[in-house]
TORLUMDREN-788358 format. One record per residue (C-alpha): residue number from 1; residue in one letter; x, y, z. Coordinates in steps of 0.1 Angstrom, whole numbers, plus 5000, padded with zeros to 4 digits. Layout:
// residues N
+-----+-----+------+------+------+
!   n ! res !    x !    y !    z !
+-----+-----+------+------+------+
! NUM !   A !    X !    Y !    Z !
...
+-----+-----+------+------+------+
END
This chain:
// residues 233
+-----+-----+------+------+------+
!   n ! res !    x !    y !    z !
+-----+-----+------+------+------+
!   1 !   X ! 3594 ! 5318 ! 6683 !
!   2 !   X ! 3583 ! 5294 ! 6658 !
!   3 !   X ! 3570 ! 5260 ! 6655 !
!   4 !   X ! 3559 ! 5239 ! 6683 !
!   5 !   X ! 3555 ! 5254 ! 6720 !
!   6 !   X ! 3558 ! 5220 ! 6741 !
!   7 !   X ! 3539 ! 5220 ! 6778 !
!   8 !   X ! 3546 ! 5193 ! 6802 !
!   9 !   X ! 3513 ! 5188 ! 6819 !
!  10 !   X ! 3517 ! 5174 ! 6854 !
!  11 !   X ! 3485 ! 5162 ! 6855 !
!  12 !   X ! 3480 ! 5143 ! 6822 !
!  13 !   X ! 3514 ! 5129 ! 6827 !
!  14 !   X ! 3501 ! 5115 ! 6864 !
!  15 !   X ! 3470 ! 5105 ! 6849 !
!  16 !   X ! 3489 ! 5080 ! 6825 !
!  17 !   X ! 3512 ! 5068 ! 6858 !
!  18 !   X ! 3538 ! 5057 ! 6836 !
!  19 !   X ! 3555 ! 5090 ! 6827 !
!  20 !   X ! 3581 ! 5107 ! 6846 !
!  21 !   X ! 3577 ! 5144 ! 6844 !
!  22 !   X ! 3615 ! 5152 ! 6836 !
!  23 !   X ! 3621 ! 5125 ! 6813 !
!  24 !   X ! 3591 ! 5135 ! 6794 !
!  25 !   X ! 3605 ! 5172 ! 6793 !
!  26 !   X ! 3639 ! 5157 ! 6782 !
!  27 !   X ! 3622 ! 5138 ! 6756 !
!  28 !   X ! 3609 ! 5172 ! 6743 !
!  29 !   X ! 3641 ! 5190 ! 6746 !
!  30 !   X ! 3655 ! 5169 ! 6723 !
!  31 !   X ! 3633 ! 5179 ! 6696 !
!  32 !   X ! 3641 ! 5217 ! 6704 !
!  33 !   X ! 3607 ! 5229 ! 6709 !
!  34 !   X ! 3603 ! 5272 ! 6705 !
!  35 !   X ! 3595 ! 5266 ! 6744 !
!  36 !   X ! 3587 ! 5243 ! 6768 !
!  37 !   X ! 3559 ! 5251 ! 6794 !
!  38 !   X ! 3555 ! 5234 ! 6830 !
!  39 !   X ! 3519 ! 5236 ! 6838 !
!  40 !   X ! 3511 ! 5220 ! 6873 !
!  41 !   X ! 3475 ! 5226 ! 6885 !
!  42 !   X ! 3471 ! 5206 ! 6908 !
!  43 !   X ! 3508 ! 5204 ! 6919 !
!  44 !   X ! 3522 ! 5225 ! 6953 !
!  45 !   X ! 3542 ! 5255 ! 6950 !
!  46 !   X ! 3570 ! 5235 ! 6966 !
!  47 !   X ! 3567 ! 5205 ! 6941 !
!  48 !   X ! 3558 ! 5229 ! 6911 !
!  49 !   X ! 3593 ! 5250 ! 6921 !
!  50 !   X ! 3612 ! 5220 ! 6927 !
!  51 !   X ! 3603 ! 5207 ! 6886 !
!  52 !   X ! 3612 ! 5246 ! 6876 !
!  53 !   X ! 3645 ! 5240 ! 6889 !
!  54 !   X ! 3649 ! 5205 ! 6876 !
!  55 !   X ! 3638 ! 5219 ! 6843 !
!  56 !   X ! 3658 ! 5248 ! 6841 !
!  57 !   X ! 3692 ! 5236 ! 6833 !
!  58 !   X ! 3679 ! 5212 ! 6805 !
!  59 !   X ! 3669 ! 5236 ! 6792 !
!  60 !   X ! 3695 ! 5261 ! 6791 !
!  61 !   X ! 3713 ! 5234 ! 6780 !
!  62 !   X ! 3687 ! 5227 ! 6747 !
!  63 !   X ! 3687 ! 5265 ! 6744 !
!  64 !   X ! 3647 ! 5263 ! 6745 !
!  65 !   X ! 3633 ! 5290 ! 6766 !
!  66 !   X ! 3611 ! 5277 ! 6797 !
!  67 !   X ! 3579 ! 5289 ! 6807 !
!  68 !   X ! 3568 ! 5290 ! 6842 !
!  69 !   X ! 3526 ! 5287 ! 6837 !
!  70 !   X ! 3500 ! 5309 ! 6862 !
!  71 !   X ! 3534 ! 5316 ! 6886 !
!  72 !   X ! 3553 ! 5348 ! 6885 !
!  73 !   X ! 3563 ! 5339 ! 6918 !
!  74 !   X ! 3577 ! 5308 ! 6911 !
!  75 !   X ! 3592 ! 5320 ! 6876 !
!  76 !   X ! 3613 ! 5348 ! 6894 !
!  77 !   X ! 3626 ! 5321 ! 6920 !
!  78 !   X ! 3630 ! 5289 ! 6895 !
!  79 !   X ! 3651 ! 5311 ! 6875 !
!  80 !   X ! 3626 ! 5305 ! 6844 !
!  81 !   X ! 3627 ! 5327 ! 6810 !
!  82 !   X ! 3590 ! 5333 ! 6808 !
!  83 !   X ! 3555 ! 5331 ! 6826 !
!  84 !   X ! 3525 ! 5324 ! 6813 !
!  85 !   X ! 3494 ! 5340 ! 6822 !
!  86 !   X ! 3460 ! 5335 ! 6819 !
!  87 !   X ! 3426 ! 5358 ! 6821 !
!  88 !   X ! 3426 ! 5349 ! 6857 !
!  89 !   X ! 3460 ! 5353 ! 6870 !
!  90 !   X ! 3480 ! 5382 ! 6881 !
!  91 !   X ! 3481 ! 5408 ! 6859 !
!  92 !   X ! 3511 ! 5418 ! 6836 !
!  93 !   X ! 3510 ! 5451 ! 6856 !
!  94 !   X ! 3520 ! 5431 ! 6885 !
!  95 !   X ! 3541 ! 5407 ! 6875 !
!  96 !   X ! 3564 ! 5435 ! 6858 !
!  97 !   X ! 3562 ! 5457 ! 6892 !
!  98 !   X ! 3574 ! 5429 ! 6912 !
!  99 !   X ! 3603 ! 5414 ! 6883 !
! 100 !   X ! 3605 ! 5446 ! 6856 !
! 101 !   X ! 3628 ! 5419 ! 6835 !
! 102 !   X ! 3604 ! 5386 ! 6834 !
! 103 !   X ! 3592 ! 5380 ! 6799 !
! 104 !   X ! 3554 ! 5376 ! 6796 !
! 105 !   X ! 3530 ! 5354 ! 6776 !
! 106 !   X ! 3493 ! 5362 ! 6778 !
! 107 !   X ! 3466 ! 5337 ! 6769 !
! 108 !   X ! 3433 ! 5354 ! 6752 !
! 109 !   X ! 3403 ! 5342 ! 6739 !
! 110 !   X ! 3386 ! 5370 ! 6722 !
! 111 !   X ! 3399 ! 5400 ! 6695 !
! 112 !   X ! 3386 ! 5423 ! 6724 !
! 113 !   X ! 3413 ! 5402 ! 6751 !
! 114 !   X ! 3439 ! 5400 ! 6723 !
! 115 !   X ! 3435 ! 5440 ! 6716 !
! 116 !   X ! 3439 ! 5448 ! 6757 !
! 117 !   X ! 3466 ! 5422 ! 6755 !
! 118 !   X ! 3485 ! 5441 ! 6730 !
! 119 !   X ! 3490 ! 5475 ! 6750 !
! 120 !   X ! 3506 ! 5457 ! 6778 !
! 121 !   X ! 3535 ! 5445 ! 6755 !
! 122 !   X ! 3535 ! 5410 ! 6756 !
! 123 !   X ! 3564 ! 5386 ! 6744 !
! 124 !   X ! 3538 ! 5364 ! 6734 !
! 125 !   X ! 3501 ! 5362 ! 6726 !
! 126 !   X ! 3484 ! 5325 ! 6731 !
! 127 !   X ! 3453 ! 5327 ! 6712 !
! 128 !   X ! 3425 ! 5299 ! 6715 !
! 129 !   X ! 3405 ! 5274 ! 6719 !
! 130 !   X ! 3410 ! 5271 ! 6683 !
! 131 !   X ! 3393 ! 5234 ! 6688 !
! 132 !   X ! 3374 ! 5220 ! 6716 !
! 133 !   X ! 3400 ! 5209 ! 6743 !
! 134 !   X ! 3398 ! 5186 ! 6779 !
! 135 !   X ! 3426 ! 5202 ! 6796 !
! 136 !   X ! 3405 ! 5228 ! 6810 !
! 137 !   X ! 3371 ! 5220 ! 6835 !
! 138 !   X ! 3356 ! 5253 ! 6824 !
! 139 !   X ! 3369 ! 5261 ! 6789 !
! 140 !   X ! 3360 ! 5291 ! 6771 !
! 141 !   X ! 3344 ! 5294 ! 6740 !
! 142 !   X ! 3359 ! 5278 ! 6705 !
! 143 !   X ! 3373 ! 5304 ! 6684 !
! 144 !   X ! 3380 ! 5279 ! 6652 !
! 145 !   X ! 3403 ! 5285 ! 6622 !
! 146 !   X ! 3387 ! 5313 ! 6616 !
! 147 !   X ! 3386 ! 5330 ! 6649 !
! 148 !   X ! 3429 ! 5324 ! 6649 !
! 149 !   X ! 3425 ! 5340 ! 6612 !
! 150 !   X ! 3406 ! 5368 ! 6625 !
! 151 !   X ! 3436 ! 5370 ! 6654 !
! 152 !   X ! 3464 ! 5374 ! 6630 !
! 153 !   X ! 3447 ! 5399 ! 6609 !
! 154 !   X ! 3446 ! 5418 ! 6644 !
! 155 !   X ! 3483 ! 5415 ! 6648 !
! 156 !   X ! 3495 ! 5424 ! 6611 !
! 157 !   X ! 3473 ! 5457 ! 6614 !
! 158 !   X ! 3490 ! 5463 ! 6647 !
! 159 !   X ! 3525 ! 5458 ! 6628 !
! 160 !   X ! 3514 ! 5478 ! 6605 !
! 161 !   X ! 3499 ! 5509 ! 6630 !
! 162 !   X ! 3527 ! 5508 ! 6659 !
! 163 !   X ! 3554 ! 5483 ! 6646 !
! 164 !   X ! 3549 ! 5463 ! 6673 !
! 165 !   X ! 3531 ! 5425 ! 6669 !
! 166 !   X ! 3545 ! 5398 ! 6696 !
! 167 !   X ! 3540 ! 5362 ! 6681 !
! 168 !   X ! 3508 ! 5342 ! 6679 !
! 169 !   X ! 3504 ! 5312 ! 6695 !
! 170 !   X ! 3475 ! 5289 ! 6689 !
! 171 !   X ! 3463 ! 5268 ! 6716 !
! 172 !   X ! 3436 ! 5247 ! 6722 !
! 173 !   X ! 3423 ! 5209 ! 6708 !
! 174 !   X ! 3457 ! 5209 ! 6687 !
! 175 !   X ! 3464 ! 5175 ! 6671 !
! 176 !   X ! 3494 ! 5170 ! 6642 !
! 177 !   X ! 3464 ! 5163 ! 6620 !
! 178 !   X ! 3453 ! 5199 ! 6624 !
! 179 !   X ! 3482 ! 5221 ! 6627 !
! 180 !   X ! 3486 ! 5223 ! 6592 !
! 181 !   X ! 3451 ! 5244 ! 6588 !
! 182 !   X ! 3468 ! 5272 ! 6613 !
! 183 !   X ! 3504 ! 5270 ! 6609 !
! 184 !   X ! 3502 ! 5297 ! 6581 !
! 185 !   X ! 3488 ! 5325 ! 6607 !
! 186 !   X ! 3503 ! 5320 ! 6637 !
! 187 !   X ! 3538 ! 5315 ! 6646 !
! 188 !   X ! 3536 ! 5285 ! 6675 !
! 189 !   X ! 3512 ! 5257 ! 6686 !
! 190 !   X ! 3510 ! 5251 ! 6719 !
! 191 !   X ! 3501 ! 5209 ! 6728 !
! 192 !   X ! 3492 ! 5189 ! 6752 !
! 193 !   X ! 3475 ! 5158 ! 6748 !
! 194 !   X ! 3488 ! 5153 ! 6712 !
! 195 !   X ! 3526 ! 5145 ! 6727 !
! 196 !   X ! 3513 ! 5118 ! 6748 !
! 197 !   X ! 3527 ! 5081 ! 6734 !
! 198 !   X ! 3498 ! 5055 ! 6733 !
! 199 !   X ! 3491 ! 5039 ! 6760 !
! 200 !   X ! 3506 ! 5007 ! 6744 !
! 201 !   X ! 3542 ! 5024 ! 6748 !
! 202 !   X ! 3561 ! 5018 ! 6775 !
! 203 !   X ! 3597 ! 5026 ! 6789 !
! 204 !   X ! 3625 ! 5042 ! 6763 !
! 205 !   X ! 3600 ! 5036 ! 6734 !
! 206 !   X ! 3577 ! 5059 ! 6750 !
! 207 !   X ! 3596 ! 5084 ! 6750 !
! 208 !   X ! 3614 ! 5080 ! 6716 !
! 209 !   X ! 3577 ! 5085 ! 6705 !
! 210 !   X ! 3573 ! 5116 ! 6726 !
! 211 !   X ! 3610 ! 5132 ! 6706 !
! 212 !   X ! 3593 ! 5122 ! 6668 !
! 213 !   X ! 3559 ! 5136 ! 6676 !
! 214 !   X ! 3574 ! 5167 ! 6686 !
! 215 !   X ! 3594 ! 5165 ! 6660 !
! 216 !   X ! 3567 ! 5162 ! 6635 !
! 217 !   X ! 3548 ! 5193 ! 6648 !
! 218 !   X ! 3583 ! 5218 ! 6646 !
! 219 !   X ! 3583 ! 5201 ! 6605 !
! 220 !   X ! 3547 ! 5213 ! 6603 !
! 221 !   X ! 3560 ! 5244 ! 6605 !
! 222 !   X ! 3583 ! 5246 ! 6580 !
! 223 !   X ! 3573 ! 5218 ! 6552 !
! 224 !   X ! 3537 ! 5210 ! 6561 !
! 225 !   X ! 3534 ! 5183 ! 6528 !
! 226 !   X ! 3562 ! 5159 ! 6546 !
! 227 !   X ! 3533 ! 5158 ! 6571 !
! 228 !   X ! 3515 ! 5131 ! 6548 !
! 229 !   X ! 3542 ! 5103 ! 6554 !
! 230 !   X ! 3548 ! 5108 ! 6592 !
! 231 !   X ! 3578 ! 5091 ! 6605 !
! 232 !   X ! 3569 ! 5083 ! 6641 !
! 233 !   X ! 3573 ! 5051 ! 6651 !
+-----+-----+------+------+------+
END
């Protein structure tokens, strides 16, 4: 895992009105995201399974693993690679009793939840708010450059003590401006609000901007100084 982990978020994309759902994961795919997330709030189980399924084959097809969010449920039945969970939801305990195969990303927010999160064996650790963030009503506390420094300190002594560190993914307030300051200590960047075209963009150019934006964030990754002559239109 490495570079930019992509999340469709049904409720920013029905906020703007003009974005379709699938054709805005599509326009990810084609930048080959480390993973694609659906994250449906608001959404019904029926309509959140129904996109799972939609999803699924593109991205089997991209070879990008996809990420059920909150929903082990929903993961086992879509047929998705991962879930996602949060403080809040089910715990790994009980997702693995229920589907002993279903990989598992856990989202923390302190060294203390990061350190629990650990023993449980985690194909993924999301780390964050590294920067203040409005896709959450209640978020928690900013943990800053420092606090995702701090994190991956945490995981190379792990490496070091067990031989066991999942990857780190940084999420929260993540912009293309910004990646660059964490992309040396964690392996992934999970975005929202920073894929979404301006609101001046409409129709195929929309999502032409959506493929180099994403596109932009997987090259901050690998050659962060290219990030000074962006080529997104």
């Amino acid at each position: 895992m490495r570079g930019l982990y992509a999340i469709v978020d049904i409720d920013a994309l029905e906020r703007r009105q003009t974005l379709d759902p699938i054709r805005f994961a599509e326009a990810l795919l084609a930048a080959r995201p480390c993973a694609l997330q659906l994250r449906a709030k608001s959404a019904t189980p029926e309509r959140t399974l129904s996109l799972l399924r939609e999803l699924k084959p593109r991205c089997a097809d991209a070879r990008v693993p996809l990420v059920a969010n909150d929903r082990f449920d929903l993961a086992i039945v879509s047929g998705a690679d991962l879930v996602h969970l949060g403080q809040d939801d089910a715990s790994p305990a009980l997702a693995r009793a229920v589907a002993p195969s279903l990989a598992i990303g856990l989202s923390t927010h302190t060294p203390e939840q990061l350190s629990s999160a650990l023993q449980t064996h985690p194909t993924y650790i999301a780390f964050g708010p590294v920067w203040p963030t409005t896709s959450k009503s209640a978020p928690d506390a900013v943990v800053g450059v420092s606090g995702v420094k701090q994190a991956s300190r945490l995981l190379r002594h792990h490496a070091r003590d067990t031989g066991f560190a999942p990857p780190l993914v940084a999420i929260g307030g993540i912009t293309l401006e910004r990646v660059a300051d964490i992309a040396a200590y964690v392996a992934a960047a999970a975005v929202i609000s920073d894929l979404l075209p301006p609101l001046d963009l409409s129709g195929a150019d929309a999502y032409d901007y959506v493929t180099a934006r994403a596109q932009q964030f997987n090259l901050a990754f690998v050659d962060p100084v290219r990030l000074s002559s962006p080529s997104i239109p």
